[in-house]
mmJSON file of the N, C-alpha and C atoms, coordinates in Angstrom:
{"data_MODEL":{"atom_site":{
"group_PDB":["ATOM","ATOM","ATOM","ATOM","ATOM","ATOM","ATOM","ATOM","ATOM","ATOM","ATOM","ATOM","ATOM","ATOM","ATOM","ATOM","ATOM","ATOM","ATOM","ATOM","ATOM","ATOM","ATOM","ATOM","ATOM","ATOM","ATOM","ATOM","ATOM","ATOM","ATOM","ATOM","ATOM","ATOM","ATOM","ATOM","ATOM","ATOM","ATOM","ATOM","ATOM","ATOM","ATOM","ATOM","ATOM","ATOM","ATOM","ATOM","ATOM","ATOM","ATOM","ATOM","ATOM","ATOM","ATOM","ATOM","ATOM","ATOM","ATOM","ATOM","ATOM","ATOM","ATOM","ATOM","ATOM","ATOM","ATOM","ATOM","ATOM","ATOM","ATOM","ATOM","ATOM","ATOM","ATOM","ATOM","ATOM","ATOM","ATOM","ATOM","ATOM","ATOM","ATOM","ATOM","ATOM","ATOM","ATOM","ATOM","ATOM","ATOM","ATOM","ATOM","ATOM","ATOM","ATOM","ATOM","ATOM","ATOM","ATOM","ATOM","ATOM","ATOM","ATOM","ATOM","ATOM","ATOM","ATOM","ATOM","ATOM","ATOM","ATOM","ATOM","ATOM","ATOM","ATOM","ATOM","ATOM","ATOM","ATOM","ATOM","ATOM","ATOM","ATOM","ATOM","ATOM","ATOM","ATOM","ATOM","ATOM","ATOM","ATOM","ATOM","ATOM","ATOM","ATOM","ATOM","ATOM","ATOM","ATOM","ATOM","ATOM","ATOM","ATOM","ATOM","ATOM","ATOM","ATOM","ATOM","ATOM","ATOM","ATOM","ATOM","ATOM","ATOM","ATOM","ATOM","ATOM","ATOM","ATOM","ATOM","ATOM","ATOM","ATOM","ATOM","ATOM","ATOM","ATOM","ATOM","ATOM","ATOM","ATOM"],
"id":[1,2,3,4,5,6,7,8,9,10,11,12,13,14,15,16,17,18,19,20,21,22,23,24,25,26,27,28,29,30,31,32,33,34,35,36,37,38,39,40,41,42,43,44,45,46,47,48,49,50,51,52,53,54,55,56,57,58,59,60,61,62,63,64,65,66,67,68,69,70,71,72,73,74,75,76,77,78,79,80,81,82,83,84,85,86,87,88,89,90,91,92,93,94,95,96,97,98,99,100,101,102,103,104,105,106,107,108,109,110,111,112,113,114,115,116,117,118,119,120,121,122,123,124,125,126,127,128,129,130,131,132,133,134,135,136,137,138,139,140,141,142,143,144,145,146,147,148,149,150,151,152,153,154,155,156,157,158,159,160,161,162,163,164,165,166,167,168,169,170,171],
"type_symbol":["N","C","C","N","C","C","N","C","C","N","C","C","N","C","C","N","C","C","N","C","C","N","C","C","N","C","C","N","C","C","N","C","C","N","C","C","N","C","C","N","C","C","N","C","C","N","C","C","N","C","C","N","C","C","N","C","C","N","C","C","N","C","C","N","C","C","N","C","C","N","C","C","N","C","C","N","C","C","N","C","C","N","C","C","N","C","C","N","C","C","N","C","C","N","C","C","N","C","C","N","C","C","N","C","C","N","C","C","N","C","C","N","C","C","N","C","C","N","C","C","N","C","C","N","C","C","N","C","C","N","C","C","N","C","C","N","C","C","N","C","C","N","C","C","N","C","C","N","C","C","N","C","C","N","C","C","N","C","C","N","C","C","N","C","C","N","C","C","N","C","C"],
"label_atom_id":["N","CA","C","N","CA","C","N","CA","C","N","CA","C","N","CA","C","N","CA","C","N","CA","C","N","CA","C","N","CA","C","N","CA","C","N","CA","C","N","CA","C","N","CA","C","N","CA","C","N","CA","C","N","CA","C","N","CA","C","N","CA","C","N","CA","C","N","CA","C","N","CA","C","N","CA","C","N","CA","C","N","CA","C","N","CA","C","N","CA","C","N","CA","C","N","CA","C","N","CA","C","N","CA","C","N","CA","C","N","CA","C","N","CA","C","N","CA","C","N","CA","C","N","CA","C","N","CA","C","N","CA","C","N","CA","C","N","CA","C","N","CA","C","N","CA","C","N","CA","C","N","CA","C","N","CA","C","N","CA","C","N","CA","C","N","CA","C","N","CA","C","N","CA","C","N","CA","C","N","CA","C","N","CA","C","N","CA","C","N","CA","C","N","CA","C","N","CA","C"],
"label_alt_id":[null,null,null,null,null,null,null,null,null,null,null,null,null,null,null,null,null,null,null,null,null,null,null,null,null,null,null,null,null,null,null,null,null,null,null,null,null,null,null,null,null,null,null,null,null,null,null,null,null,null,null,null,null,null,null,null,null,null,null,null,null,null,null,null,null,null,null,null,null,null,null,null,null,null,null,null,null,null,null,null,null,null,null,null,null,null,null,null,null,null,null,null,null,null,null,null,null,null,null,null,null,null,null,null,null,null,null,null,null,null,null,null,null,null,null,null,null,null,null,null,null,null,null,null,null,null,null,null,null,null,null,null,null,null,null,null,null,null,null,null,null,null,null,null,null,null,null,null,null,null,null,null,null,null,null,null,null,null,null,null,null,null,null,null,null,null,null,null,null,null,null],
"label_comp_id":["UNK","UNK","UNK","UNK","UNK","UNK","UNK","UNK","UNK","UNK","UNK","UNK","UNK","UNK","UNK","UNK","UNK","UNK","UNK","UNK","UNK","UNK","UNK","UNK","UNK","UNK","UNK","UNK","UNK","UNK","UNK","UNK","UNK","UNK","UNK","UNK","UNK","UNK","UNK","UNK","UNK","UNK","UNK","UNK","UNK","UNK","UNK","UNK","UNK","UNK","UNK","UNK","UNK","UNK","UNK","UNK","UNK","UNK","UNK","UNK","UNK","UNK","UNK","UNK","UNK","UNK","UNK","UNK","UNK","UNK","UNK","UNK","UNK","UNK","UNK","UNK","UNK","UNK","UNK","UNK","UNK","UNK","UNK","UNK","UNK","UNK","UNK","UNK","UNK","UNK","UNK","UNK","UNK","UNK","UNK","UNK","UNK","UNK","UNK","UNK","UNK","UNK","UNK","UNK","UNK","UNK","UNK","UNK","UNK","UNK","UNK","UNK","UNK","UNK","UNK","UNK","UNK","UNK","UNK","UNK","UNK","UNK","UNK","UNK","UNK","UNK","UNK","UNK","UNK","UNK","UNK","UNK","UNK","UNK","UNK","UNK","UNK","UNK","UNK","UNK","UNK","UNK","UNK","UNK","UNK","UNK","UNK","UNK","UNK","UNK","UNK","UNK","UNK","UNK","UNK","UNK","UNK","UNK","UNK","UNK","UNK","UNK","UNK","UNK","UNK","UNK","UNK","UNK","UNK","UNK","UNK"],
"label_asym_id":["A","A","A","A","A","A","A","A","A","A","A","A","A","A","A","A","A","A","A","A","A","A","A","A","A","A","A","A","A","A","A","A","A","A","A","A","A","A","A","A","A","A","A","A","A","A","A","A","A","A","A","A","A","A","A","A","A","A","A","A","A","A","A","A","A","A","A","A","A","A","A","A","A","A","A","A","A","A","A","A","A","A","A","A","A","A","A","A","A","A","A","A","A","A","A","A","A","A","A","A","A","A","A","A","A","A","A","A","A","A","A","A","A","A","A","A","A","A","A","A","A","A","A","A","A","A","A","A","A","A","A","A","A","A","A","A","A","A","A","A","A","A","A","A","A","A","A","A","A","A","A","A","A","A","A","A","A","A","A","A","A","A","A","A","A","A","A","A","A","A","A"],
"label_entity_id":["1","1","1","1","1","1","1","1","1","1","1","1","1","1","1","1","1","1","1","1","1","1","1","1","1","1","1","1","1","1","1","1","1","1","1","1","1","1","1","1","1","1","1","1","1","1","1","1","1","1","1","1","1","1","1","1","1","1","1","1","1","1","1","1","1","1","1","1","1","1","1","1","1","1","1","1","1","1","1","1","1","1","1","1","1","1","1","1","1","1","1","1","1","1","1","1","1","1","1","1","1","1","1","1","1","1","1","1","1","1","1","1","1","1","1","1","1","1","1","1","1","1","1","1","1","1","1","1","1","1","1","1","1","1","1","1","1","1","1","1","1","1","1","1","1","1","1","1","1","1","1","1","1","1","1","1","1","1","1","1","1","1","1","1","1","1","1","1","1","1","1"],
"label_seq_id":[1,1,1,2,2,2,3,3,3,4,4,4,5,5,5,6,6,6,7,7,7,8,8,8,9,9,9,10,10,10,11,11,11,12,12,12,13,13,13,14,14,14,15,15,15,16,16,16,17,17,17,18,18,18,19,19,19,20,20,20,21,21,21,22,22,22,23,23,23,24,24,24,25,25,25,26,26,26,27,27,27,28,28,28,29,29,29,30,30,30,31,31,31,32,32,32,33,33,33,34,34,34,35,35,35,36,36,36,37,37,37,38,38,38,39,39,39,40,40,40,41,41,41,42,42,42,43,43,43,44,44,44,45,45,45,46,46,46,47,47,47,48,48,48,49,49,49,50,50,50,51,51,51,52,52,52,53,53,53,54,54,54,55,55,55,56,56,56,57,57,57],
"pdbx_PDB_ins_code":[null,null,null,null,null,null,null,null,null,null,null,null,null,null,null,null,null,null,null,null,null,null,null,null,null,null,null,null,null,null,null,null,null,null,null,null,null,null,null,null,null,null,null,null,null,null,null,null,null,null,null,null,null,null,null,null,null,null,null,null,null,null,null,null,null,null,null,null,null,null,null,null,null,null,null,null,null,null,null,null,null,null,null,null,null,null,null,null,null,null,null,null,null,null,null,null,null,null,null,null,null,null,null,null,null,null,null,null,null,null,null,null,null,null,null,null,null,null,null,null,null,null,null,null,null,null,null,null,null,null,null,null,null,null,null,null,null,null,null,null,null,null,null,null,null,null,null,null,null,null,null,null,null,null,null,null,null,null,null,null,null,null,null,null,null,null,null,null,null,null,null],
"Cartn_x":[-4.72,-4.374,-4.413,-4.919,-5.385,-3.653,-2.837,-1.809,-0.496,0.632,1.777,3.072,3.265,4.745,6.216,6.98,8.547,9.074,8.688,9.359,8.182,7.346,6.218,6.643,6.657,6.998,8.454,9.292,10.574,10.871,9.589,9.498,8.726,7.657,7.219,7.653,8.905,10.068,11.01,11.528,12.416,11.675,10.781,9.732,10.028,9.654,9.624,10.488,12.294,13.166,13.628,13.011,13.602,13.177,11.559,10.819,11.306,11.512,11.432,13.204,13.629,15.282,15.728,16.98,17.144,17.049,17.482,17.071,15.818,14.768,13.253,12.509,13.096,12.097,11.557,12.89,12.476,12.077,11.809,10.962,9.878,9.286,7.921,7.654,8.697,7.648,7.82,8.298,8.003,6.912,6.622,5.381,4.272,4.728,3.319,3.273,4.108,3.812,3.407,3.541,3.328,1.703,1.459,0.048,-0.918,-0.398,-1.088,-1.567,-0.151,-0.3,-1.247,-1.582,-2.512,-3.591,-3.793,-4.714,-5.647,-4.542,-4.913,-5.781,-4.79,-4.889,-5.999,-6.553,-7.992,-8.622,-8.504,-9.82,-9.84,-8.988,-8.892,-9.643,-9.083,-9.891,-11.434,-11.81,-13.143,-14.123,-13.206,-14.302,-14.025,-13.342,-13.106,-14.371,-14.285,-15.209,-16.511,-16.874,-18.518,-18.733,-18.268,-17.666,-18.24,-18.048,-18.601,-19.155,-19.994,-21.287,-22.345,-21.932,-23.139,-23.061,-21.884,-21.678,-22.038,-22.976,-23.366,-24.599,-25.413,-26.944,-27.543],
"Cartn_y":[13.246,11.879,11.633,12.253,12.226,12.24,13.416,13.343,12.844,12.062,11.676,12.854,12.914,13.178,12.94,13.624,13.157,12.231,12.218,11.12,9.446,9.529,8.803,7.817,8.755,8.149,7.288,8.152,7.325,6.353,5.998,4.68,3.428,3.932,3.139,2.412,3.629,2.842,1.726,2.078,1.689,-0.357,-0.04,-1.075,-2.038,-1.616,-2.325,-2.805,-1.837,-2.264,-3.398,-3.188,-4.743,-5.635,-5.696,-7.043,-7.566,-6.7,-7.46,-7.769,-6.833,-6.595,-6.005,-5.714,-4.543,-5.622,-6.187,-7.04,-7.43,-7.421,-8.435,-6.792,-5.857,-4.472,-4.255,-3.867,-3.689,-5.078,-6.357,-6.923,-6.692,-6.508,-6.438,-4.996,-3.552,-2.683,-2.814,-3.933,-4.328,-5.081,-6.102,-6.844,-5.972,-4.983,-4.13,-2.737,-2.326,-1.911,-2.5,-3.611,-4.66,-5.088,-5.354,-5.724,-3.869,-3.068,-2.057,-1.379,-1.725,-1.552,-2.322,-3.599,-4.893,-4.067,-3.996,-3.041,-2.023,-1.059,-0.115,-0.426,-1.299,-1.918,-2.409,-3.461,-4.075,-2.912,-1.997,-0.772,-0.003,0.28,0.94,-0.018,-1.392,-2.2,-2.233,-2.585,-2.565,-1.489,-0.11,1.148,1.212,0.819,0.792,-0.011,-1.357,-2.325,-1.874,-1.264,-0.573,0.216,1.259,2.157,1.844,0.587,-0.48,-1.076,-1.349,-1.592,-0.5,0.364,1.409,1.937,2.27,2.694,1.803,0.188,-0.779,-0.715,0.119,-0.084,0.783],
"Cartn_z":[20.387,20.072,18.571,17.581,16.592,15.547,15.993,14.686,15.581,14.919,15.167,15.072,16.256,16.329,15.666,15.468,14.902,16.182,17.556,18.399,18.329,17.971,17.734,16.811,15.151,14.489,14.561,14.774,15.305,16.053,17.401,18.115,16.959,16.197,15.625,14.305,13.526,12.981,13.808,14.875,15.631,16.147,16.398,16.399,15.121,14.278,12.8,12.412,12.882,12.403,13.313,14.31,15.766,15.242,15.001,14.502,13.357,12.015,10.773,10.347,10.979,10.845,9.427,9.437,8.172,6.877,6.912,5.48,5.024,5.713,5.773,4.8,5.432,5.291,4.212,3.008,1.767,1.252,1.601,0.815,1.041,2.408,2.453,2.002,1.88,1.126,-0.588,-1.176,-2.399,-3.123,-1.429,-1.42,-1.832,-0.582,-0.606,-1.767,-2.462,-3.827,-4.72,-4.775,-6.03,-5.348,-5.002,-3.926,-4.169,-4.186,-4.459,-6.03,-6.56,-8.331,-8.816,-8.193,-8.603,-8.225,-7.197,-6.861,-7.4,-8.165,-8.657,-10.425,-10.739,-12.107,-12.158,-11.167,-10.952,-11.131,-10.006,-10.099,-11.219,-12.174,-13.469,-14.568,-14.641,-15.271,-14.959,-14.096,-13.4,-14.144,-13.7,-13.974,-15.724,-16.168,-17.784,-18.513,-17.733,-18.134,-17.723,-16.972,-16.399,-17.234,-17.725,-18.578,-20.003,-20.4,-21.527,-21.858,-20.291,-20.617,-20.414,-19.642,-20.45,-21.453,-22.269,-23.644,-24.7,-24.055,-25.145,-25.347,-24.14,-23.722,-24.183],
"occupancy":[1.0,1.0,1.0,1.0,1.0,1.0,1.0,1.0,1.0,1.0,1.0,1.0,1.0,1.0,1.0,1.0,1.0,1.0,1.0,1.0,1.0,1.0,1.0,1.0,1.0,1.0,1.0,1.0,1.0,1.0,1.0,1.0,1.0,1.0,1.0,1.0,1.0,1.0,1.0,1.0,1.0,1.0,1.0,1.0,1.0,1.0,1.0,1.0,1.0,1.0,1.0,1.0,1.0,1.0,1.0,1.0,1.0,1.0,1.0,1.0,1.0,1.0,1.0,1.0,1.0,1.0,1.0,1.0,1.0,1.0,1.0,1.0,1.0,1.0,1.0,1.0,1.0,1.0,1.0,1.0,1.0,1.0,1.0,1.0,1.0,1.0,1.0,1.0,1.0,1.0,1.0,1.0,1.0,1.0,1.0,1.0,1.0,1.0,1.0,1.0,1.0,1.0,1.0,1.0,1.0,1.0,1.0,1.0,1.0,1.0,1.0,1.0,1.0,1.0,1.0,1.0,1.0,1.0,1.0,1.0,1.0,1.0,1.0,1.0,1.0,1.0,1.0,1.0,1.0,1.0,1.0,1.0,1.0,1.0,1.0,1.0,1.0,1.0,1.0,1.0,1.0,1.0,1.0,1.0,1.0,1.0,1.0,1.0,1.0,1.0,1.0,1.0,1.0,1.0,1.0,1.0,1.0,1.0,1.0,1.0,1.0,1.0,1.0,1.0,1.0,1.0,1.0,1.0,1.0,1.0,1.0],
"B_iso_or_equiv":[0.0,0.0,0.0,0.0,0.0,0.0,0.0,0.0,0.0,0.0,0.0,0.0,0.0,0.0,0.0,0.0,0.0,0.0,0.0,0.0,0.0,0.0,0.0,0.0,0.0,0.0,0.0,0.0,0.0,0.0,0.0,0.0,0.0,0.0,0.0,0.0,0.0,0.0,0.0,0.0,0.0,0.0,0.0,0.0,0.0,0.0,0.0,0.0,0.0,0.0,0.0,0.0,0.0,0.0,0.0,0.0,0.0,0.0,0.0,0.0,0.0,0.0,0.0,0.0,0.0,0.0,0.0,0.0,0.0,0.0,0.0,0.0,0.0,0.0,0.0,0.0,0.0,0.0,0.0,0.0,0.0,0.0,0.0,0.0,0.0,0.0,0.0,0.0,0.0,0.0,0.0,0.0,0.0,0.0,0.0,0.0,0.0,0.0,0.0,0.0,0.0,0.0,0.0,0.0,0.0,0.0,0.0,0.0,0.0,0.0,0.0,0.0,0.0,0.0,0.0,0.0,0.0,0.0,0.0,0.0,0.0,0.0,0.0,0.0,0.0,0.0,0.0,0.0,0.0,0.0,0.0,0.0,0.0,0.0,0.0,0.0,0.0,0.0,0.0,0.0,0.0,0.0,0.0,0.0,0.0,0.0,0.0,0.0,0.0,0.0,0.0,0.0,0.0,0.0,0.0,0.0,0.0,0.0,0.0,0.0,0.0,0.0,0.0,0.0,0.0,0.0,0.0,0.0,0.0,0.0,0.0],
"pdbx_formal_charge":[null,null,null,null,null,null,null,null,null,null,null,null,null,null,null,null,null,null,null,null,null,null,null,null,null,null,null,null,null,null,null,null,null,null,null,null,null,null,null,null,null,null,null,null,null,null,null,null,null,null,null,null,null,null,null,null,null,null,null,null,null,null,null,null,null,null,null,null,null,null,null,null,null,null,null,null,null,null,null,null,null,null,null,null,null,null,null,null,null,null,null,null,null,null,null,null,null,null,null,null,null,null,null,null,null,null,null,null,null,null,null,null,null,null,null,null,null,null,null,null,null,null,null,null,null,null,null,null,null,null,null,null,null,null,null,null,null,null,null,null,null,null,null,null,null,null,null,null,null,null,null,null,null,null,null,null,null,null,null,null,null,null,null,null,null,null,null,null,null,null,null],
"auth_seq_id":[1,1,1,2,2,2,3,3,3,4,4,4,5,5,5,6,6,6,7,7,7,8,8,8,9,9,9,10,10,10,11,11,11,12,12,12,13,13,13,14,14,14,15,15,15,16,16,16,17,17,17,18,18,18,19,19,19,20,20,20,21,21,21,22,22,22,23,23,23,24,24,24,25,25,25,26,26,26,27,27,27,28,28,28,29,29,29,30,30,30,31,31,31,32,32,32,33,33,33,34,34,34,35,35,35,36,36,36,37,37,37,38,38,38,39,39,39,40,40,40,41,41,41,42,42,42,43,43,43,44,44,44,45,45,45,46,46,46,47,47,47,48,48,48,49,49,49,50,50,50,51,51,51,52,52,52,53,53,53,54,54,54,55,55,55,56,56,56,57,57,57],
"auth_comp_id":["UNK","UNK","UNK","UNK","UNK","UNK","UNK","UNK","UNK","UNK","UNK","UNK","UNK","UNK","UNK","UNK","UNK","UNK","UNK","UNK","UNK","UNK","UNK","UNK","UNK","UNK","UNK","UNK","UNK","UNK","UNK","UNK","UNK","UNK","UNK","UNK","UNK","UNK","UNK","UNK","UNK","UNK","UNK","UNK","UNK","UNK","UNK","UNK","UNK","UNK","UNK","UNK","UNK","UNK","UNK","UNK","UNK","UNK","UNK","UNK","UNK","UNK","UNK","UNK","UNK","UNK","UNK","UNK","UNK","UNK","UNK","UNK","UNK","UNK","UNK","UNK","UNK","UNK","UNK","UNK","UNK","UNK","UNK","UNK","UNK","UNK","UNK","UNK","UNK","UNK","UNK","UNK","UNK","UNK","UNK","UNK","UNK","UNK","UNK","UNK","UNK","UNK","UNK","UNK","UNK","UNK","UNK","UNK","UNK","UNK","UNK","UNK","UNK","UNK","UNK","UNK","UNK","UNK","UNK","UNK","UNK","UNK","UNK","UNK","UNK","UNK","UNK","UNK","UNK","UNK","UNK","UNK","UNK","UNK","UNK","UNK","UNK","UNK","UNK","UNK","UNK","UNK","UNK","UNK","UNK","UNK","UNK","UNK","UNK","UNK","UNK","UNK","UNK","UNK","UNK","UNK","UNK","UNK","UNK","UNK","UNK","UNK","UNK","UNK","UNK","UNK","UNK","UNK","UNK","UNK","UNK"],
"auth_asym_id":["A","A","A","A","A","A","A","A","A","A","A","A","A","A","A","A","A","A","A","A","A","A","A","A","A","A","A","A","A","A","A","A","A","A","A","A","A","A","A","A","A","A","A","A","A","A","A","A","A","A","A","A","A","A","A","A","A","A","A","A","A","A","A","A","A","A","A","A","A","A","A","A","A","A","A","A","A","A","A","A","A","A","A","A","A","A","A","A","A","A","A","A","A","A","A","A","A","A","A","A","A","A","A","A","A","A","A","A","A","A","A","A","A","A","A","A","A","A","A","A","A","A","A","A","A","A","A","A","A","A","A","A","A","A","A","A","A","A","A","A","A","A","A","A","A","A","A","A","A","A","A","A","A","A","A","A","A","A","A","A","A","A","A","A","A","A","A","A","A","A","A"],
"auth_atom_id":["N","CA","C","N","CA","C","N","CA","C","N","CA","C","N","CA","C","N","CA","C","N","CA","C","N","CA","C","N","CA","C","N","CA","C","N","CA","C","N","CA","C","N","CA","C","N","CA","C","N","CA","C","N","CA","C","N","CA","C","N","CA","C","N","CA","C","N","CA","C","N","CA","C","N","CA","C","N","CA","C","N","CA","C","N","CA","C","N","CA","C","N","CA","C","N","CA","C","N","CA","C","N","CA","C","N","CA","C","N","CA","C","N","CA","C","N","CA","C","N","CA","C","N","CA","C","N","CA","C","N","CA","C","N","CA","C","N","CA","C","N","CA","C","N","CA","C","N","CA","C","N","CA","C","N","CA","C","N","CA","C","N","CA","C","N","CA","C","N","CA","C","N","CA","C","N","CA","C","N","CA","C","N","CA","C","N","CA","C","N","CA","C","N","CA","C","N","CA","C"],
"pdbx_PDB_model_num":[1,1,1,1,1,1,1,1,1,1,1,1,1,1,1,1,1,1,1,1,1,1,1,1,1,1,1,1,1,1,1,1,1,1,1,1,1,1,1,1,1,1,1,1,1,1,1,1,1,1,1,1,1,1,1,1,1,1,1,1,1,1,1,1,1,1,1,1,1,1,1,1,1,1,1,1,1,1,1,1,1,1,1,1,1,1,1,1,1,1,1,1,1,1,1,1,1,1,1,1,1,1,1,1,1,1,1,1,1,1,1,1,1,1,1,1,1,1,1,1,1,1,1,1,1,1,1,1,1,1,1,1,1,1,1,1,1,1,1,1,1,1,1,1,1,1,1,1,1,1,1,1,1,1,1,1,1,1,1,1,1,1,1,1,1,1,1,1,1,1,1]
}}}
């Protein structure tokens, strides 16, 4: 049960493309790149800024 199939994956595209329809798709995986870069950027900032305060102490 653990890894996905090539017919698996293909129902669970097929799924996605019924619900959101072909136009809706690529906005939401733009949403969700842009939602991840933020992401990433926070956590780079974060460990930069920790980073700076022990290099003050």
């Amino acid at each position: 049960m653990g890894r996905l199939g090539v017919t698996e994956i293909l129902v669970i595209l097929a799924v996605v493309l019924l619900l959101f329809g072909g136009k809706k798709i690529p906005e939401l995986m733009k949403g969700l790149g842009s939602g991840i870069k933020e992401f990433k950027n926070a956590a780079k900032d974060d460990s930069s800024a920790k980073k700076e305060e022990d290099t003050k102490e």
